[in-house]
C-alpha positions as CSV (number, residue, x, y, z in Angstrom):
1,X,-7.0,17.5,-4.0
2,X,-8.7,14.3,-2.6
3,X,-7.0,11.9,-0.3
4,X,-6.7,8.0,-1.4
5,X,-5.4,5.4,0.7
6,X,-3.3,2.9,-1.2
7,X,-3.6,-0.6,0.4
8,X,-0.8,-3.0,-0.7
9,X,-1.8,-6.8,-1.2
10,X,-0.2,-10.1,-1.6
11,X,3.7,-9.9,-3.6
12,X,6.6,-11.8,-3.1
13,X,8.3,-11.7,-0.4
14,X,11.7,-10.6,0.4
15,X,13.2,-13.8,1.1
16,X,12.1,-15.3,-2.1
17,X,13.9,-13.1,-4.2
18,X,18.0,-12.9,-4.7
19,X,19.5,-10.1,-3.4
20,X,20.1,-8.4,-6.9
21,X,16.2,-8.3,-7.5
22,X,16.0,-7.0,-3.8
23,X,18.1,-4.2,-4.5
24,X,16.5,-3.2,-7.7
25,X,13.2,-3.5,-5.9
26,X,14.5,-0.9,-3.4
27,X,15.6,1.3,-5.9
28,X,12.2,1.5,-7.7
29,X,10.6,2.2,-5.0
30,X,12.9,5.2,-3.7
31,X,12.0,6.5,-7.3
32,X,8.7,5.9,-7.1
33,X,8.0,7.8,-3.6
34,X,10.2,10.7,-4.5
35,X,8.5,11.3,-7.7
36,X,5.4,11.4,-5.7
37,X,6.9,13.6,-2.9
38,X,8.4,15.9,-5.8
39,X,4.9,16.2,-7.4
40,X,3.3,17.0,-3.8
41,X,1.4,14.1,-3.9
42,X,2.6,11.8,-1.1
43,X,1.1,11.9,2.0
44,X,2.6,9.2,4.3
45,X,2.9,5.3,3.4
46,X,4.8,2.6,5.4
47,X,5.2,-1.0,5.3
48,X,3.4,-3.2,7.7
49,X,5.1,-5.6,10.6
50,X,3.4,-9.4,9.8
51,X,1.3,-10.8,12.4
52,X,-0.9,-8.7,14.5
53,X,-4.9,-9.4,15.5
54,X,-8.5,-9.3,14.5
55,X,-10.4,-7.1,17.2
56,X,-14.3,-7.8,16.9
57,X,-17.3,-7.1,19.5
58,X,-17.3,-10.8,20.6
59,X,-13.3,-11.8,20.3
60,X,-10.1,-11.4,19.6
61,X,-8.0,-13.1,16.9
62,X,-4.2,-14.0,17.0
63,X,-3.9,-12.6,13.3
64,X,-4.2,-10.7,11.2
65,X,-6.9,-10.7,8.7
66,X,-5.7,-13.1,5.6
67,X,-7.7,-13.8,2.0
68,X,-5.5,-16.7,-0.1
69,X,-7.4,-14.5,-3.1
70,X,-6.4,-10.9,-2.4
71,X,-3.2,-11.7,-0.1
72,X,-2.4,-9.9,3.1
73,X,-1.9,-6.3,3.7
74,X,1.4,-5.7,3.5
75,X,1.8,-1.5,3.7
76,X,0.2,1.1,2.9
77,X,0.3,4.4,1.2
78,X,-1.5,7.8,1.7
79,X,-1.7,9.7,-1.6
80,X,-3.2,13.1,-2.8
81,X,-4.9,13.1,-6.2
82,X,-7.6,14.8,-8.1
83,X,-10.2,11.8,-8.7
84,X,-10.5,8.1,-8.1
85,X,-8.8,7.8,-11.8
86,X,-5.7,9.6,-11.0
87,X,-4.8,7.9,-7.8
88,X,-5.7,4.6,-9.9
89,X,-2.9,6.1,-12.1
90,X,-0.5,6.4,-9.1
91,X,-1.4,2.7,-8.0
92,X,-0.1,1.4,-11.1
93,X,3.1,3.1,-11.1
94,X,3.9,1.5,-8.3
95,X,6.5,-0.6,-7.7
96,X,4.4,-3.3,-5.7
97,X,2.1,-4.3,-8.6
98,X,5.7,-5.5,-10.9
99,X,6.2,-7.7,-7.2
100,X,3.2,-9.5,-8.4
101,X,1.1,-7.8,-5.8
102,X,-2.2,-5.8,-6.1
103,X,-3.4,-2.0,-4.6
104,X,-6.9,-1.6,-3.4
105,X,-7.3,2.1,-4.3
106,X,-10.3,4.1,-1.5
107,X,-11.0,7.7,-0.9
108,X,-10.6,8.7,2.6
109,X,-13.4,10.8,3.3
110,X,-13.0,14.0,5.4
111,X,-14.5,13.8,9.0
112,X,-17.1,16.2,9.4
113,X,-16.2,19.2,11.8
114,X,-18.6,19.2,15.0
């Protein structure tokens, strides 16, 4: 199996949400990741802390990188699957994309032993 990192976009937030639909969010999500640790297919994941900053060569930015299209980064999720198509699968099982957010799906590519 293939490694695919699952980056989590945009969504509502929290605090726009009553605390009913807050609780069923939780929920979903508890049986979303253990269905993927039951199936061995969850390799690490955790929601990010807003803010942060842009490192380049030339400067340093207060923030973190933000696209009105895609929305922020908001977590992440590190997944095992066979092919590109099956962790596309996994993405759209998941709970974030019925919080009106959106996954970019990528391989993580193995780093070449020296």
């Amino acid at each position: 199996m293939k490694e695919y990192l699952l980056l989590l976009r945009g969504g509502k937030p929290m605090t726009s949400k009553t605390e009913a639909q807050n609780k069923a969010e939780l929920q979903a999500w508890g049986a979303y990741m253990g269905d993927l640790e039951k199936r061995g297919q969850l390799s690490g994941g955790l929601p990010l802390v807003s803010g942060g900053k842009t490192i380049s060569a030339k400067s340093t930015s207060p923030e973190a990188v933000t696209s009105a299209r895609e929305g922020i980064v908001g977590g992440y999720l590190i997944v095992r699957a066979d092919s590109l198509d099956d962790a596309t699968k996994i993405a759209k099982a998941c709970p974030h994309i019925t919080n009106e957010g959106n996954i970019e799906v990528r391989e993580i590519a193995p780093m070449p032993s020296m």
